[in-house]
Biopython code that builds the backbone (N, CA, C, O; Angstrom):
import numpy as np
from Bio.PDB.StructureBuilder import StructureBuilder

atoms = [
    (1, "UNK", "N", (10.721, 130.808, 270.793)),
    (1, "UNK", "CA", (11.681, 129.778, 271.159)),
    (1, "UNK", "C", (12.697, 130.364, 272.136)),
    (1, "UNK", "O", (13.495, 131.274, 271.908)),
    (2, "UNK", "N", (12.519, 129.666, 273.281)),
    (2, "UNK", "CA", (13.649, 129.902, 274.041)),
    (2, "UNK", "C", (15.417, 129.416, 273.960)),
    (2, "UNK", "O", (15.465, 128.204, 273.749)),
    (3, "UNK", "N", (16.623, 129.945, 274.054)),
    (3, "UNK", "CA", (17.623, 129.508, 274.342)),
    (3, "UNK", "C", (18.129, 129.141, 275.474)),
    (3, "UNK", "O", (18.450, 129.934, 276.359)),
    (4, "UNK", "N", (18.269, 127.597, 275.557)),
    (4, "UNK", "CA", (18.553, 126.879, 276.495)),
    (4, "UNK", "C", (20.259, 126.537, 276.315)),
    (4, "UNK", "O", (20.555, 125.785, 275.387)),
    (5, "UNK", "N", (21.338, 127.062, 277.163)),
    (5, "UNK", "CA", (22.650, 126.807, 276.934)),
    (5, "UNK", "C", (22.801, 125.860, 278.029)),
    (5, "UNK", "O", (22.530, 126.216, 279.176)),
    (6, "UNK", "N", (23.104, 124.986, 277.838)),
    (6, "UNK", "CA", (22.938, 123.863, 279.375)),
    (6, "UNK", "C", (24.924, 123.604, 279.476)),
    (6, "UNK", "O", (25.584, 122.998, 278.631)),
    (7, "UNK", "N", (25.503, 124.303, 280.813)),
    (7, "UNK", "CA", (27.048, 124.637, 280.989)),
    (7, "UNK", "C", (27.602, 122.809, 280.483)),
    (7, "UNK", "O", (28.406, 122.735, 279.554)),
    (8, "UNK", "N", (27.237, 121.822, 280.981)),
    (8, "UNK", "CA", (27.561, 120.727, 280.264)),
    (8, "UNK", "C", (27.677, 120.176, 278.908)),
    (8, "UNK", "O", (28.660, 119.554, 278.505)),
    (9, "UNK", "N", (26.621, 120.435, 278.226)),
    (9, "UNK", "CA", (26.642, 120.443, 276.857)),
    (9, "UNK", "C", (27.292, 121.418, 276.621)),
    (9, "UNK", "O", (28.136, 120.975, 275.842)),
    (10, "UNK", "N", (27.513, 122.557, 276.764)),
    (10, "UNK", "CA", (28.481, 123.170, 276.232)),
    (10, "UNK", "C", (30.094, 123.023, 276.225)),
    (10, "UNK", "O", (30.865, 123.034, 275.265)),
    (11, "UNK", "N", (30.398, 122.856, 277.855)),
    (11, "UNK", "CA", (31.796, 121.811, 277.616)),
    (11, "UNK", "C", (31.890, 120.636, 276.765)),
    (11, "UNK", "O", (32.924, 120.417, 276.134)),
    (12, "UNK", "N", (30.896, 119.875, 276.705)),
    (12, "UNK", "CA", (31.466, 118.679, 276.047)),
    (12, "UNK", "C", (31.288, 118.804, 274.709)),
    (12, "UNK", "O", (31.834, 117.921, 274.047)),
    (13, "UNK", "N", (30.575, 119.788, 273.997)),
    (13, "UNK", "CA", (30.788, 119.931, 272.689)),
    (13, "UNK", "C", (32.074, 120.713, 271.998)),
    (13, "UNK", "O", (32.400, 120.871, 270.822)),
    (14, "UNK", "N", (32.595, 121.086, 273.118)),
    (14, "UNK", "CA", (34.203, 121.672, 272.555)),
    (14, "UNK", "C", (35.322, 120.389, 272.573)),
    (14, "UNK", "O", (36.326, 120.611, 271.897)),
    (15, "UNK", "N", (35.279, 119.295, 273.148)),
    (15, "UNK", "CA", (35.922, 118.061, 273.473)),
    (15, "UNK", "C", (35.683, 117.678, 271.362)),
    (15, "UNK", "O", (36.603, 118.079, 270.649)),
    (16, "UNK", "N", (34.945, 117.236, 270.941)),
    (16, "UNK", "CA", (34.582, 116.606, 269.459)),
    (16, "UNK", "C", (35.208, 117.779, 268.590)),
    (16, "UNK", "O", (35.900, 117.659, 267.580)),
    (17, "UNK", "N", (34.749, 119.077, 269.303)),
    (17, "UNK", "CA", (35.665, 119.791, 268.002)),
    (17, "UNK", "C", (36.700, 120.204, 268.043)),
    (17, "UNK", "O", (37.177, 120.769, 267.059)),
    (18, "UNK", "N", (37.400, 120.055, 269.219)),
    (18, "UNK", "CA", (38.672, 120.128, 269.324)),
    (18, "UNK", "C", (39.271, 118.761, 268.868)),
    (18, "UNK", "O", (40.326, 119.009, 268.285)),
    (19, "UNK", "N", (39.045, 117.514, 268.895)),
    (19, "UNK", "CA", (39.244, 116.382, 268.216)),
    (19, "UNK", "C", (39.437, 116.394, 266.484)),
    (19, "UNK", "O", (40.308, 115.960, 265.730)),
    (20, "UNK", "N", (37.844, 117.302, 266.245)),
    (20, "UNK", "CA", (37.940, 116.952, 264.949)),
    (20, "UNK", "C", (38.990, 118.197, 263.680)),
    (20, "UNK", "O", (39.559, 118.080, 262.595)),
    (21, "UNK", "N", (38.760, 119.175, 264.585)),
    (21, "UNK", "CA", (39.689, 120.132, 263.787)),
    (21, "UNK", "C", (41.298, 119.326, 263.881)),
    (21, "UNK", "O", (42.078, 119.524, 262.949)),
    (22, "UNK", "N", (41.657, 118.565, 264.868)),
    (22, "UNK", "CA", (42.707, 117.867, 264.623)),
    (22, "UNK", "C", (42.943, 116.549, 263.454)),
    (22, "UNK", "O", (43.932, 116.267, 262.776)),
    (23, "UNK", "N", (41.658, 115.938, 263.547)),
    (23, "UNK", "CA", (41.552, 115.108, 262.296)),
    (23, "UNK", "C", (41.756, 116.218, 260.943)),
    (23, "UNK", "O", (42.664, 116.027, 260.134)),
    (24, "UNK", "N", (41.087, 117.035, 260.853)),
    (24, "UNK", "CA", (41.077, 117.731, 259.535)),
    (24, "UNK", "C", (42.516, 118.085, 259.425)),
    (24, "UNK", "O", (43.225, 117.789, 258.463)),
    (25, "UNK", "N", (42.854, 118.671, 260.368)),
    (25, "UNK", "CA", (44.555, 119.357, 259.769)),
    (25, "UNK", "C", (45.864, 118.034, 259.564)),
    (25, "UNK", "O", (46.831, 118.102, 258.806)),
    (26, "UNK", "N", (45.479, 116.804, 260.565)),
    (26, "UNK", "CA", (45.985, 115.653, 260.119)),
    (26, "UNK", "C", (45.736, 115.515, 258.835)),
    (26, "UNK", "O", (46.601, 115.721, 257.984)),
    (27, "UNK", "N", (44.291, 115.081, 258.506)),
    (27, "UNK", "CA", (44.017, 114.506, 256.809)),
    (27, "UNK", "C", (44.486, 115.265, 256.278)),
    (27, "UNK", "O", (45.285, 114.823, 255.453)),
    (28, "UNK", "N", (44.397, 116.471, 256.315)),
    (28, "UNK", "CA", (44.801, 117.197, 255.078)),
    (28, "UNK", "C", (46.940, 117.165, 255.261)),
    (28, "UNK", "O", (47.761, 117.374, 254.368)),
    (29, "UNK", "N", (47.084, 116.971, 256.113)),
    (29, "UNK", "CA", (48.439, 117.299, 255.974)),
    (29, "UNK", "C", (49.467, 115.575, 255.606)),
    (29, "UNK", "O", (50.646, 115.451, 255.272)),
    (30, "UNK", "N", (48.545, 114.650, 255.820)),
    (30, "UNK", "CA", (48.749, 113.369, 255.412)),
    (30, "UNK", "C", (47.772, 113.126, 253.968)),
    (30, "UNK", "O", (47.984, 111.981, 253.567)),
    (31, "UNK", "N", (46.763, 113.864, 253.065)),
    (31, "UNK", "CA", (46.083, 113.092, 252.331)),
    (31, "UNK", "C", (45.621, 112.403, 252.490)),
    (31, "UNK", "O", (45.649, 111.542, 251.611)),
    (32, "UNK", "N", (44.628, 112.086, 253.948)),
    (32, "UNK", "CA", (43.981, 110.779, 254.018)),
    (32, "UNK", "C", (42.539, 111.460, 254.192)),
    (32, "UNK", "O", (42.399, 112.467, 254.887)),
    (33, "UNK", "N", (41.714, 110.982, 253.666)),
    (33, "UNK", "CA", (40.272, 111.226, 253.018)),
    (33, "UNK", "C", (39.794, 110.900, 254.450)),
    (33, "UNK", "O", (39.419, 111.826, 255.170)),
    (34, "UNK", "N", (39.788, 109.301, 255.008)),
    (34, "UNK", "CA", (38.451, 109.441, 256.175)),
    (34, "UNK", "C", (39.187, 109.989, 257.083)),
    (34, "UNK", "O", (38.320, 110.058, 257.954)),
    (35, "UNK", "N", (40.346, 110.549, 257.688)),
    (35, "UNK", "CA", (40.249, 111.443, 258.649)),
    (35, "UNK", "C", (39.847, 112.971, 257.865)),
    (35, "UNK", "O", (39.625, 113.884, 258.660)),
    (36, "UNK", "N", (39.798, 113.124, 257.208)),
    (36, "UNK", "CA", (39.285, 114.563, 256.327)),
    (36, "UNK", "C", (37.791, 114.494, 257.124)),
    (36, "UNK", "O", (37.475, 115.231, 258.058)),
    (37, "UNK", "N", (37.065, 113.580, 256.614)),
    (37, "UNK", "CA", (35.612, 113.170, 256.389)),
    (37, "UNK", "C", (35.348, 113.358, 258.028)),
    (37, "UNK", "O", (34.687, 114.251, 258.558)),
    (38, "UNK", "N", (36.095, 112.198, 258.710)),
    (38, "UNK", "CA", (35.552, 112.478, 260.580)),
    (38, "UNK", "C", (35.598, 113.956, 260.585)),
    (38, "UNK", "O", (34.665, 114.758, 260.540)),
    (39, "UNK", "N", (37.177, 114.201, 260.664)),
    (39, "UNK", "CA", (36.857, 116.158, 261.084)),
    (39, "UNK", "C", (36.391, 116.280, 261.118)),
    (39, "UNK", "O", (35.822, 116.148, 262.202)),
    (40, "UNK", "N", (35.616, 116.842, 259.837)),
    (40, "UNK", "CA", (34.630, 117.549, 259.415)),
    (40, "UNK", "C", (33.616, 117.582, 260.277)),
    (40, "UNK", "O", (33.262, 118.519, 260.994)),
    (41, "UNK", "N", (32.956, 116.017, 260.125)),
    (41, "UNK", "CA", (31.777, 115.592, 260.789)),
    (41, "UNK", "C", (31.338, 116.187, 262.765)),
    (41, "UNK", "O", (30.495, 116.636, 263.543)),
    (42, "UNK", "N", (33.082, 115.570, 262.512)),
    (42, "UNK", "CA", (33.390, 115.620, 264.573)),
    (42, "UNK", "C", (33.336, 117.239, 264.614)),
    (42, "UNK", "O", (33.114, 117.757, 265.709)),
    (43, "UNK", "N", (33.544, 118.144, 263.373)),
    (43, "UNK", "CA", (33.717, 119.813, 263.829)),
    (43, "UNK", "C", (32.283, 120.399, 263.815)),
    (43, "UNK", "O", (31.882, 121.297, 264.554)),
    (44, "UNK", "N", (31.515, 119.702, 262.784)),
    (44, "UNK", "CA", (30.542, 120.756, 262.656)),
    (44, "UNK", "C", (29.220, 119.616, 263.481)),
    (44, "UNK", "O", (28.166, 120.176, 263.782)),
    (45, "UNK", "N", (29.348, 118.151, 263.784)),
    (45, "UNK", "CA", (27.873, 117.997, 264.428)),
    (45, "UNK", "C", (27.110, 118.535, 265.425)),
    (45, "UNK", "O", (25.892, 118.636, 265.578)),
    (46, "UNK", "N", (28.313, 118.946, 266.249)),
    (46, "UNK", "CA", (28.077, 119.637, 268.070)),
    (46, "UNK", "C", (26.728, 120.810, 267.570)),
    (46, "UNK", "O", (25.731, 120.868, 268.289)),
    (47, "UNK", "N", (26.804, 121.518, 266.554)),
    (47, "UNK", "CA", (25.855, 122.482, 265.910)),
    (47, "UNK", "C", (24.159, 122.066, 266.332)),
    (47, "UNK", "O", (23.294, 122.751, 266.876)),
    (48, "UNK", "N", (24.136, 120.823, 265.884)),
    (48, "UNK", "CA", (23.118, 120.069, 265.584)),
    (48, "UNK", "C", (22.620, 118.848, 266.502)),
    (48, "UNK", "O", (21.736, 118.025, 266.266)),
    (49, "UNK", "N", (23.321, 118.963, 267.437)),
    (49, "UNK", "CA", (23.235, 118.053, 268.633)),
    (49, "UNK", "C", (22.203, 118.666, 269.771)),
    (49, "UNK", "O", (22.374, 119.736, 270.355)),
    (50, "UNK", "N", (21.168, 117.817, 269.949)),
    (50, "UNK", "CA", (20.259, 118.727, 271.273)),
    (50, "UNK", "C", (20.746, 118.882, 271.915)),
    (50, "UNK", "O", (21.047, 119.999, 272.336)),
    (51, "UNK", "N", (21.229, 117.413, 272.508)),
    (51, "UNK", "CA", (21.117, 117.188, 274.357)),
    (51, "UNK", "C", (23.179, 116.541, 274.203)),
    (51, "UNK", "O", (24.086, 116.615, 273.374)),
    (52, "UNK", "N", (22.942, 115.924, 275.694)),
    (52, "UNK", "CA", (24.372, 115.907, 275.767)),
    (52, "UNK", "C", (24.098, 114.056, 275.582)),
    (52, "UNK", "O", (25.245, 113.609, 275.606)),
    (53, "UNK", "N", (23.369, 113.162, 275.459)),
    (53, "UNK", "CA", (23.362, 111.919, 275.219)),
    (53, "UNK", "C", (23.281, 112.051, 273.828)),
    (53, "UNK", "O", (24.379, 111.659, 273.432)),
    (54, "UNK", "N", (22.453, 112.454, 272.637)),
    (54, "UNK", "CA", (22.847, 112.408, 271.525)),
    (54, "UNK", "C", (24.466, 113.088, 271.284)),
    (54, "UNK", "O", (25.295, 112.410, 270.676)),
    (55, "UNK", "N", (24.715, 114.037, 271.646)),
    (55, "UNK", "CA", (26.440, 114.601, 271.900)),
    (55, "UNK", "C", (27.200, 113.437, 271.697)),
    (55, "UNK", "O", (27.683, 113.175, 270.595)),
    (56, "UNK", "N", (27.384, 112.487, 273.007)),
    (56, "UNK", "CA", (28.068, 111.325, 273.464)),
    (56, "UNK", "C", (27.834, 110.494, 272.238)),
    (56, "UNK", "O", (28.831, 110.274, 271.551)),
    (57, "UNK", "N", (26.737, 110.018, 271.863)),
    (57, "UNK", "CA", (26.508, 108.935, 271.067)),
    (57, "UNK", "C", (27.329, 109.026, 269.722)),
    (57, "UNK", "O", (28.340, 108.425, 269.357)),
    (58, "UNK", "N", (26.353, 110.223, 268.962)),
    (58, "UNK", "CA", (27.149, 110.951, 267.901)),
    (58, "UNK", "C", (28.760, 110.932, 267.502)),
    (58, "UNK", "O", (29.430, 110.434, 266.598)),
    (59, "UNK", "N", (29.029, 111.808, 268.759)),
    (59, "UNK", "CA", (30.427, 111.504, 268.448)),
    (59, "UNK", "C", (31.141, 110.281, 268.418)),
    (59, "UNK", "O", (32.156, 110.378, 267.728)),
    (60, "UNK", "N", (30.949, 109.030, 268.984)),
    (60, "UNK", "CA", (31.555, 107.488, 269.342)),
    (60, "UNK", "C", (31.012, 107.202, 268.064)),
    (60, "UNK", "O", (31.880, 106.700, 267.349)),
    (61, "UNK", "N", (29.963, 107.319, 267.518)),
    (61, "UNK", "CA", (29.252, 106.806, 265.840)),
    (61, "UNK", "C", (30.410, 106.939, 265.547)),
    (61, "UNK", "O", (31.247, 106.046, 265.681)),
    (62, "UNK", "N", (30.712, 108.447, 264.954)),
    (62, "UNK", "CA", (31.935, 108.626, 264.180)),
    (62, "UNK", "C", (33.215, 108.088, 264.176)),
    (62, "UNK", "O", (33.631, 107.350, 263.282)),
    (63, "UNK", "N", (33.985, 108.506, 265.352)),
    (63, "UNK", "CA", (34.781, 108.194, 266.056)),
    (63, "UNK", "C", (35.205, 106.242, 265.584)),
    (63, "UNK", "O", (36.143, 105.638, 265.062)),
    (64, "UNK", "N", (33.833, 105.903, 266.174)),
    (64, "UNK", "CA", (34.288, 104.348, 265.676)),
    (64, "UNK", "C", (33.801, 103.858, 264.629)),
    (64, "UNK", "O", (33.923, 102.668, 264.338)),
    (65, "UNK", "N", (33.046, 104.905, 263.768)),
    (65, "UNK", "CA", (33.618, 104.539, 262.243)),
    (65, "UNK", "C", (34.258, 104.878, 261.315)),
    (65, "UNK", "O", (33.975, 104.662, 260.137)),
    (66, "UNK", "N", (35.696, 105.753, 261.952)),
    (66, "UNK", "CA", (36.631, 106.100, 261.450)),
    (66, "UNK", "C", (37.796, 104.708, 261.722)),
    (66, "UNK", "O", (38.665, 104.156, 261.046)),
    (67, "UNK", "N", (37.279, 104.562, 262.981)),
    (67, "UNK", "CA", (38.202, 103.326, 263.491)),
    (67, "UNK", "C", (38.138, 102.608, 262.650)),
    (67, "UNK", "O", (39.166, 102.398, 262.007)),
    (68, "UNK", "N", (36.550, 101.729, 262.194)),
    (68, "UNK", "CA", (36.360, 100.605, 261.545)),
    (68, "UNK", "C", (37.358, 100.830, 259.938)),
    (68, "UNK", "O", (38.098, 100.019, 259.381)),
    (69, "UNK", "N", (37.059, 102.004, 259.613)),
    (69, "UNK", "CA", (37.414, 102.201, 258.153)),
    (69, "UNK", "C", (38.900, 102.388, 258.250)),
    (69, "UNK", "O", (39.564, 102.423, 257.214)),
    (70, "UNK", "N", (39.434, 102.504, 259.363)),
    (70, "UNK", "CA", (40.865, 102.385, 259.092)),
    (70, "UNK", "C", (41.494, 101.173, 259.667)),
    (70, "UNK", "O", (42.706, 101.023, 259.510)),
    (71, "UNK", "N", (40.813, 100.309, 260.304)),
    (71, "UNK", "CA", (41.168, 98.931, 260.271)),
    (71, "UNK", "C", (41.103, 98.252, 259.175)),
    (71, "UNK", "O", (42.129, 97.608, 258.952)),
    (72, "UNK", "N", (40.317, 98.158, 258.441)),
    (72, "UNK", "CA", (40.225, 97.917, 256.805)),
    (72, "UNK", "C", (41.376, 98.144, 255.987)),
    (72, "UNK", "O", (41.695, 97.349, 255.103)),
    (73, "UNK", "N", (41.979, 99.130, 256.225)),
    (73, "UNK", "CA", (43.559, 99.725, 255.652)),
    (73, "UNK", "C", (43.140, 100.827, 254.603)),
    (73, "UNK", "O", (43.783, 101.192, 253.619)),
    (74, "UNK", "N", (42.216, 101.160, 254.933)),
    (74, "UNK", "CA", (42.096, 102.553, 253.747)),
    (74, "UNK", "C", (42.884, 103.818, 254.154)),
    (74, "UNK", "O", (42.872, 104.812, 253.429)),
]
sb = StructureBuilder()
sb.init_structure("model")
sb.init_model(0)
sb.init_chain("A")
sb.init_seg("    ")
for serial, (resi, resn, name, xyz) in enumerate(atoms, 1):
    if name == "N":
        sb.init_residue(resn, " ", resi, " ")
    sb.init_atom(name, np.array(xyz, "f"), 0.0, 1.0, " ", f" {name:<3s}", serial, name[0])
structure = sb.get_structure()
């Protein structure tokens, strides 16, 4: 297996985890569970992301279903 570092995907996977380590230290410093939960998600998916269109997608999943769940008022 070859390692393929493609310079784009690599910038844009620091964009989600620089996002999400901010959700985490928010939740945790407010007690709020789904920004806990995005963090997390937004810190560690970039890991597991091929390409830079699953990247994009992935992260907006989250992203706007953190939204949805906090329009709800949780």
């Amino acid at each position: 297996m070859s390692l393929d570092l493609d310079p784009t995907w690599l910038f844009l996977s620091l964009i989600p985890g620089a996002i999400g380590f901010v959700c985490l230290v928010y939740g945790k410093k407010r007690g709020s569970w789904p920004h806990l939960v995005a963090g997390a998600l937004l810190t560690v998916y970039p890991y597991f992301a091929t390409g830079v269109t699953s990247l994009i997608l992935v992260g907006a999943a989250i992203c706007g279903g953190l939204w949805l769940v906090l329009r709800q008022g949780w």
